[in-house]
Every structure is written in structure tokens, then in C-alpha cells.
N, CA and C atoms as a LAMMPS dump frame, in Angstrom:
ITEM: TIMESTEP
0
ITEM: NUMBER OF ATOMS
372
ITEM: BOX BOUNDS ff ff ff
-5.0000000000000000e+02 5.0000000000000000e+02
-5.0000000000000000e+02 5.0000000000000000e+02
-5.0000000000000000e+02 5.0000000000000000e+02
ITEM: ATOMS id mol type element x y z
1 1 1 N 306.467 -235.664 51.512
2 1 2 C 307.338 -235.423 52.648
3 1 3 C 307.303 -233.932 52.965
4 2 1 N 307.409 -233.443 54.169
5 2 2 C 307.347 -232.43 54.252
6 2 3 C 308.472 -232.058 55.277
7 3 1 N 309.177 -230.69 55.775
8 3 2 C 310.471 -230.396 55.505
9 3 3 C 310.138 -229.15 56.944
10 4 1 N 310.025 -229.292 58.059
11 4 2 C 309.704 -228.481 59.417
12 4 3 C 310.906 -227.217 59.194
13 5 1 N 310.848 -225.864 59.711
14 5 2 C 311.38 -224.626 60.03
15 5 3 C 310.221 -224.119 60.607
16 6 1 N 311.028 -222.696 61.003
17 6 2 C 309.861 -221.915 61.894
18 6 3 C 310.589 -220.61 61.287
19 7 1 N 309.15 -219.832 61.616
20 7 2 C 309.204 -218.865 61.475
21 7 3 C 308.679 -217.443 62.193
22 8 1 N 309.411 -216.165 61.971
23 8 2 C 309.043 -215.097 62.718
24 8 3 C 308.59 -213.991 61.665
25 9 1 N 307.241 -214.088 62.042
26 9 2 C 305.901 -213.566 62.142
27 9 3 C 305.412 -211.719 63.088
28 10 1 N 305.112 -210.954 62.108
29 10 2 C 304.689 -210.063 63.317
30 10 3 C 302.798 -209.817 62.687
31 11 1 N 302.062 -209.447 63.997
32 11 2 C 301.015 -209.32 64.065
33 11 3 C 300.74 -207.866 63.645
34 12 1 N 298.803 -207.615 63.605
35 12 2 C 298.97 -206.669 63.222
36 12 3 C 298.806 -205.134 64.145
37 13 1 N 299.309 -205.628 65.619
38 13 2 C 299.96 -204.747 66.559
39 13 3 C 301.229 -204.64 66.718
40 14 1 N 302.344 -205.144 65.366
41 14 2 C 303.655 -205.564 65.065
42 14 3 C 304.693 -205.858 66.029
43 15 1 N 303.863 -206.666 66.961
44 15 2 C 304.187 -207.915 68.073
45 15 3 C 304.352 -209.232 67.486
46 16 1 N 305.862 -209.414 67.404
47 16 2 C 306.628 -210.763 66.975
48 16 3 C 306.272 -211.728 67.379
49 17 1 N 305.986 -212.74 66.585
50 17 2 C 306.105 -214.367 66.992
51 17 3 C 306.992 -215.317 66.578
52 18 1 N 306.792 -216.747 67.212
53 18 2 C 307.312 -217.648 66.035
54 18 3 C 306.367 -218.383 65.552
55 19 1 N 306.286 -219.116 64.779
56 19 2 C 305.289 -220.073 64.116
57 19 3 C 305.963 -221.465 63.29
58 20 1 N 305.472 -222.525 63.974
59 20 2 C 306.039 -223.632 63.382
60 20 3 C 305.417 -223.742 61.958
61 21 1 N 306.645 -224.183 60.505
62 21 2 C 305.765 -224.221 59.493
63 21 3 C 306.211 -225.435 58.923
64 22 1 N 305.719 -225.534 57.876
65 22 2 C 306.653 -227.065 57.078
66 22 3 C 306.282 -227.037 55.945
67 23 1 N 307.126 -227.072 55.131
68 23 2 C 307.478 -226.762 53.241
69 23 3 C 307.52 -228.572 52.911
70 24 1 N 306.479 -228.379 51.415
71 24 2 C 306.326 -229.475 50.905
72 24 3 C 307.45 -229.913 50.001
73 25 1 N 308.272 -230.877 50.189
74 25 2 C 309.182 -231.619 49.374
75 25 3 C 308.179 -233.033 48.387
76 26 1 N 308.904 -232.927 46.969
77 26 2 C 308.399 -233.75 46.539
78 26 3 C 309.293 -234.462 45.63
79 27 1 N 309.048 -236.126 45.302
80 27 2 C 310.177 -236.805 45.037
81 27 3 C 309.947 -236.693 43.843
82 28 1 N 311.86 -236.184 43.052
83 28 2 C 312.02 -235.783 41.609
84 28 3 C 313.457 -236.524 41.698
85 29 1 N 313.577 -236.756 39.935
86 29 2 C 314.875 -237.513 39.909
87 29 3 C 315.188 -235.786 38.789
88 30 1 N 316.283 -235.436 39.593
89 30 2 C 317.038 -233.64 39.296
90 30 3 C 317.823 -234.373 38.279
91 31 1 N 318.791 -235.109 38.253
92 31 2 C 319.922 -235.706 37.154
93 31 3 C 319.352 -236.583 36.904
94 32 1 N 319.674 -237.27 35.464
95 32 2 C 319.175 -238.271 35.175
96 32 3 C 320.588 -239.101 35.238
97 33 1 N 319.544 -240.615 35.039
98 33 2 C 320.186 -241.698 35.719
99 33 3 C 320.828 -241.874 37.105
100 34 1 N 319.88 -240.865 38.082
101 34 2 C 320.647 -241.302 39.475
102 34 3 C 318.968 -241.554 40.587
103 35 1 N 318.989 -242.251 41.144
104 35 2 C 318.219 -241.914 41.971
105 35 3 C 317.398 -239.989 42.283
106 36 1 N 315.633 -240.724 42.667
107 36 2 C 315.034 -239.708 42.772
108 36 3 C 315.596 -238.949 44.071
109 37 1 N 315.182 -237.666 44.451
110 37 2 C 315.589 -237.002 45.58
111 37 3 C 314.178 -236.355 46.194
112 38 1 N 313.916 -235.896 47.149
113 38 2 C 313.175 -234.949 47.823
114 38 3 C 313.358 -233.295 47.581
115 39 1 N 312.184 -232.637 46.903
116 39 2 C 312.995 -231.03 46.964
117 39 3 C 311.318 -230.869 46.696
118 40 1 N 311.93 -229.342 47.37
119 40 2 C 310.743 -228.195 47.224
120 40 3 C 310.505 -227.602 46.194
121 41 1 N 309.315 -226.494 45.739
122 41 2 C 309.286 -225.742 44.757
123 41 3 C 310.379 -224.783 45.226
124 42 1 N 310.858 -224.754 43.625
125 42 2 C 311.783 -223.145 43.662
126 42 3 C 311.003 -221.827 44.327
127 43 1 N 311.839 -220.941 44.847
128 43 2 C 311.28 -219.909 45.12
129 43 3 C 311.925 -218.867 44.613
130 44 1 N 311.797 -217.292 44.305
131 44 2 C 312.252 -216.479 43.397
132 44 3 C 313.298 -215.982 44.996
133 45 1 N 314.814 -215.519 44.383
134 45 2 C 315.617 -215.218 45.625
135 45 3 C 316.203 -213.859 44.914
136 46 1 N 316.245 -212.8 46.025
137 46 2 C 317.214 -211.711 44.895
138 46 3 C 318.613 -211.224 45.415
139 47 1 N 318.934 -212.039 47.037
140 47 2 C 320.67 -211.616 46.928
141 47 3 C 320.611 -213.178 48.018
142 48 1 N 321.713 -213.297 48.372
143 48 2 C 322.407 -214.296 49.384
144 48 3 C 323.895 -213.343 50.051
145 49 1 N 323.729 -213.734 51.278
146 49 2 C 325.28 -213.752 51.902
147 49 3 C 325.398 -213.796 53.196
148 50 1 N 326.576 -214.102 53.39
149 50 2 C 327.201 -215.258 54.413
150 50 3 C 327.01 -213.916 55.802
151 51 1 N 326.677 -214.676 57.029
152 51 2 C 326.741 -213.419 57.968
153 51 3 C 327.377 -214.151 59.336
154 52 1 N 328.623 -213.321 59.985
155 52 2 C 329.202 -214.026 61.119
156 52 3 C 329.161 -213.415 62.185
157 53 1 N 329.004 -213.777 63.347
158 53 2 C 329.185 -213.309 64.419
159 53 3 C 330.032 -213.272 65.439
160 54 1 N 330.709 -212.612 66.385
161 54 2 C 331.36 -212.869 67.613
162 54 3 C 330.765 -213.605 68.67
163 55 1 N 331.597 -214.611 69.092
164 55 2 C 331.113 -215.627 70.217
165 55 3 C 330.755 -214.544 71.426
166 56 1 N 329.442 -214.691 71.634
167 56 2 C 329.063 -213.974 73.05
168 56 3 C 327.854 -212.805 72.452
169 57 1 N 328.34 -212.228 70.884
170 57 2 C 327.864 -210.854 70.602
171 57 3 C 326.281 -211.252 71.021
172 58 1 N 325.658 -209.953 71.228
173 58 2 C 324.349 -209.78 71.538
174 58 3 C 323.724 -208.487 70.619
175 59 1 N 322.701 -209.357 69.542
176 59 2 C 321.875 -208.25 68.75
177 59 3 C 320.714 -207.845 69.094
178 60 1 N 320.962 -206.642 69.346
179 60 2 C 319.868 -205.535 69.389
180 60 3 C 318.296 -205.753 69.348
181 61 1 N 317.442 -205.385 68.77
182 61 2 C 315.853 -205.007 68.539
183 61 3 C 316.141 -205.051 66.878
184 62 1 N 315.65 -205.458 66.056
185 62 2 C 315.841 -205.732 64.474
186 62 3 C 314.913 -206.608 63.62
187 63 1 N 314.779 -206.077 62.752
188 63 2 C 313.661 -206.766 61.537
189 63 3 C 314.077 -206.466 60.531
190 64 1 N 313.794 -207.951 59.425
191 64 2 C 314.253 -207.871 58.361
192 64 3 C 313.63 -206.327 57.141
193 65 1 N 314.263 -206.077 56.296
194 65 2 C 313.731 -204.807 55.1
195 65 3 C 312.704 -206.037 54.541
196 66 1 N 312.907 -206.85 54.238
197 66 2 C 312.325 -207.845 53.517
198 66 3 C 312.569 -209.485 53.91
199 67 1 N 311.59 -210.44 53.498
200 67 2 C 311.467 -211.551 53.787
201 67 3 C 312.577 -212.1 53.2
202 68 1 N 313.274 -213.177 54.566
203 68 2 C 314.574 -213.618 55.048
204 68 3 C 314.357 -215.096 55.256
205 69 1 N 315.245 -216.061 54.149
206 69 2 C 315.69 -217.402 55.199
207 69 3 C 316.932 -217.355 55.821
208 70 1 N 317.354 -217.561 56.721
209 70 2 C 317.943 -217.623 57.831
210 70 3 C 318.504 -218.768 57.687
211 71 1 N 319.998 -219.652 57.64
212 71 2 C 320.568 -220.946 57.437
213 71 3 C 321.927 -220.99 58.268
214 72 1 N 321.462 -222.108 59.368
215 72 2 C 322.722 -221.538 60.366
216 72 3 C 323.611 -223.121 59.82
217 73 1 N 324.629 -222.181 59.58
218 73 2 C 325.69 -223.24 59.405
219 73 3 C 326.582 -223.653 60.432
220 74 1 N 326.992 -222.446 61.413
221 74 2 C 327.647 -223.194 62.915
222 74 3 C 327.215 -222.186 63.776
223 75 1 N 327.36 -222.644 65.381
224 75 2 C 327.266 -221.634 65.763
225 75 3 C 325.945 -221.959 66.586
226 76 1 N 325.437 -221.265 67.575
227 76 2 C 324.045 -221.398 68.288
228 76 3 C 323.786 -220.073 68.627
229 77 1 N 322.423 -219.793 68.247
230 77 2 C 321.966 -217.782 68.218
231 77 3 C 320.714 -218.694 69.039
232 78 1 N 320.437 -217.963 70.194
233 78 2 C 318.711 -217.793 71.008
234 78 3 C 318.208 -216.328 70.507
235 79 1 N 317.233 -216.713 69.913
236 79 2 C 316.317 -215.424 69.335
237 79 3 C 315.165 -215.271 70.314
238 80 1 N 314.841 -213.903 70.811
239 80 2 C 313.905 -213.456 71.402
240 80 3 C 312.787 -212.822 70.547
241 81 1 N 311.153 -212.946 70.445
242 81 2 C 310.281 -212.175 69.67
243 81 3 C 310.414 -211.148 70.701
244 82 1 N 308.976 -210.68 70.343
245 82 2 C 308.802 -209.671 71.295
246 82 3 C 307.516 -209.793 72.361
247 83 1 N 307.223 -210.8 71.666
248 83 2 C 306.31 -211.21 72.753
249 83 3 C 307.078 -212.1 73.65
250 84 1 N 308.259 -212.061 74.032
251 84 2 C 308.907 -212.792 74.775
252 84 3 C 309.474 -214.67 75.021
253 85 1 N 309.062 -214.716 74.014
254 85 2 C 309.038 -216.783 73.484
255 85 3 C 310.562 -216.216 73.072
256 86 1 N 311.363 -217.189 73.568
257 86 2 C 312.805 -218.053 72.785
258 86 3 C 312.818 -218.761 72.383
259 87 1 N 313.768 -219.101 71.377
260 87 2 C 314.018 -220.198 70.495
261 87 3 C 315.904 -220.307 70.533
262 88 1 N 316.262 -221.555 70.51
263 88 2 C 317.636 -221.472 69.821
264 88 3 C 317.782 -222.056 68.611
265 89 1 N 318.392 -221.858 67.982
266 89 2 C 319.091 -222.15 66.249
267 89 3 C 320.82 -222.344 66.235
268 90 1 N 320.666 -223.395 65.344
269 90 2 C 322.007 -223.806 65.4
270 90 3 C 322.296 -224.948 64.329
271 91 1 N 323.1 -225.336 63.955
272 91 2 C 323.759 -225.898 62.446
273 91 3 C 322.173 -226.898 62.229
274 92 1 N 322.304 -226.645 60.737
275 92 2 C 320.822 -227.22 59.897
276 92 3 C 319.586 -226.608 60.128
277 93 1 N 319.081 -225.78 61.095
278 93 2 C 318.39 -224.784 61.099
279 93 3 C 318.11 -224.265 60.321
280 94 1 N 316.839 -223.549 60.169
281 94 2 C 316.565 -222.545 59.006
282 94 3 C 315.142 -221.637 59.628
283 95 1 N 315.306 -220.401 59.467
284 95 2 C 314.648 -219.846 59.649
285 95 3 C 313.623 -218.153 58.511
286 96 1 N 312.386 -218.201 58.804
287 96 2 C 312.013 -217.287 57.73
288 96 3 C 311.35 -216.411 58.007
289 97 1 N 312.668 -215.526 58.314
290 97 2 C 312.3 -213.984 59.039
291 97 3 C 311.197 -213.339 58.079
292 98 1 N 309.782 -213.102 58.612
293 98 2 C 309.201 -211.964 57.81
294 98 3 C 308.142 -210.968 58.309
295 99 1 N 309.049 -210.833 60.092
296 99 2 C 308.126 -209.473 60.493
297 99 3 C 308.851 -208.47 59.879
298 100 1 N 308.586 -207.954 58.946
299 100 2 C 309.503 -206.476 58.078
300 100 3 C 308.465 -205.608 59.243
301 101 1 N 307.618 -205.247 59.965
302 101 2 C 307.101 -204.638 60.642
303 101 3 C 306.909 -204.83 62.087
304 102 1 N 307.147 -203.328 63.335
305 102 2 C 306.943 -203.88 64.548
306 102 3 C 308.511 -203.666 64.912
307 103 1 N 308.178 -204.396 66.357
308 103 2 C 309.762 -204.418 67.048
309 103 3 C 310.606 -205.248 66.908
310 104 1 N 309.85 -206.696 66.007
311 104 2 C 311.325 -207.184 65.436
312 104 3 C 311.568 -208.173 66.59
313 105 1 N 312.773 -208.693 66.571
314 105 2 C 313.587 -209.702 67.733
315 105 3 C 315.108 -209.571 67.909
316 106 1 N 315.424 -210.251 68.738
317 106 2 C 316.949 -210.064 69.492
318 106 3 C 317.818 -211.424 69.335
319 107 1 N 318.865 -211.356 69.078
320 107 2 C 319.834 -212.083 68.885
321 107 3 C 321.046 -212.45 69.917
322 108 1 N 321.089 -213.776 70.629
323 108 2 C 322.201 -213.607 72.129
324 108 3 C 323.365 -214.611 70.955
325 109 1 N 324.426 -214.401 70.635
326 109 2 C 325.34 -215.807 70.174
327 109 3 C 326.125 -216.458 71.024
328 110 1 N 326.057 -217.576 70.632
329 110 2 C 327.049 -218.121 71.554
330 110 3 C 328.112 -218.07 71.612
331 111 1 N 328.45 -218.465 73.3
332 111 2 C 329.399 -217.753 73.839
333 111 3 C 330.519 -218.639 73.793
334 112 1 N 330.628 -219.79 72.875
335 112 2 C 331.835 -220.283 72.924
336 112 3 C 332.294 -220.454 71.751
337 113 1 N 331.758 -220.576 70.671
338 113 2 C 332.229 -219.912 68.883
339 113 3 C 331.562 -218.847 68.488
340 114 1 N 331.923 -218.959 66.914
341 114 2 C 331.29 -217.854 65.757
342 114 3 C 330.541 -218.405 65.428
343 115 1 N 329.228 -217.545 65.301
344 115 2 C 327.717 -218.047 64.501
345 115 3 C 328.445 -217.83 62.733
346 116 1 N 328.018 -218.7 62.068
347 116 2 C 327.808 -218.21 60.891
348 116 3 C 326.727 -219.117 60.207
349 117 1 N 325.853 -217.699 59.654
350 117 2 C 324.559 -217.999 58.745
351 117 3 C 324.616 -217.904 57.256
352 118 1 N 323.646 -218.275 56.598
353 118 2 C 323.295 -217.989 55.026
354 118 3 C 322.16 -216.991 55.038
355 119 1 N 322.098 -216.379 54.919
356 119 2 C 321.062 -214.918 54.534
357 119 3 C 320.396 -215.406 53.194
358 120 1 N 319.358 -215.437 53.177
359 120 2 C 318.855 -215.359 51.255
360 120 3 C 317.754 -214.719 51.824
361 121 1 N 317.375 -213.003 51.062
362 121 2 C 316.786 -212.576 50.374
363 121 3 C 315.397 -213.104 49.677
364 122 1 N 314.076 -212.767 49.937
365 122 2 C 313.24 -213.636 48.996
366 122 3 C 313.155 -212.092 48.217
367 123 1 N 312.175 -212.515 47.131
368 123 2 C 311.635 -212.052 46.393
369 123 3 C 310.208 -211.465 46.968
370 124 1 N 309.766 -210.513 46.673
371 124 2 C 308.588 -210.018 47.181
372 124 3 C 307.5 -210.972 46.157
């Protein structure tokens, strides 16, 4: 089974994209005696935290220091690259910021709640 997100990508004229990707899930029974489940390989993570926004706020030009999943828990953000493609994101979403280089992308939230995301940190 495999498990769709997208991701933002910069080139090596550090002109943003997105790119559709999809992470392999594979069926494991995690507890025993319960039914198997679907999951991915672990990946090494080195912080997490919660990030909220004002209904309406509008972010800037920005790129992650380091490679980012992105987990929108409420809320609807339209992200701009820089090559000009939109996307919107919004609850169950996930996204894996890793132009650390370049101009990065823009953030519009919506204008009738609070975005709030999960930030995790990868590991280099």
C-alpha cells in the first residue's frame, strides 16, 4: 500500500516546486494479538511542535533550515512555490518541506479559522 503527500522541492536555480510523492506502508501486526495494520519505515526525527495561525494571516517568502513534515490538523493554508503553482492543505494533509535553498514559498490561511499544524523536524 502506498500512502500519497506532496512535496516542496527546490531546483538547482533554487526555484520551488511541488512534487507528488507516495511513502511505502507495509502490513505489520505493532501489538500483539490485535489485528495487522499498515505503517511505514521509521524515520530518524529531531524536534516536533505544534504551529498556529491567525484566520486570514498571510506568510511571507520562507524555507525550511532543514527538512520538514508539515501535518495540518485544522485549518486550510494555499501555499505558493515560486514558480507560481498553488496548492491548498488542510486537515489530514501532510506535507515535506525540503527546499532549505532558494526563495522558498508563501503561506495565505484561512480566512475563517486557525490553521494548526504538526511541524516534525527530520533528521539530516
Amino acid at each position: 500500500m502506498k500512502l500519497k503527500y506532496t512535496s516542496i522541492y527546490s531546483d538547482a536555480d533554487g526555484v520551488s516546486h511541488f512534487k507528488d510523492a507516495e511513502m511505502e506502508l507495509n502490513e505489520a501486526v505493532i501489538i500483539p494479538n490485535t489485528s495487522p495494520v499498515n505503517i511505514s519505515a521509521f524515520f530518524p526525527a529531531i524536534a516536533c511542535a505544534f504551529l498556529t495561525g491567525s484566520p486570514g494571516q498571510f506568510i511571507n517568502w520562507h524555507k525550511p533550515e532543514q527538512r520538514q513534515f508539515i501535518i495540518w490538523l485544522a485549518g486550510h493554508t494555499e501555499i505558493c512555490t515560486s514558480d507560481s503553482d498553488t496548492r491548498t492543505f488542510g486537515p489530514g494533509d501532510f506535507l515535506l518541506a525540503e527546499e532549505t535553498t532558494g526563495k522558498g514559498h508563501t503561506g495565505q490561511l484561512d480566512s475563517s479559522v486557525s490553521v494548526v499544524n504538526l511541524v516534525i523536524q527530520l533528521a539530516n
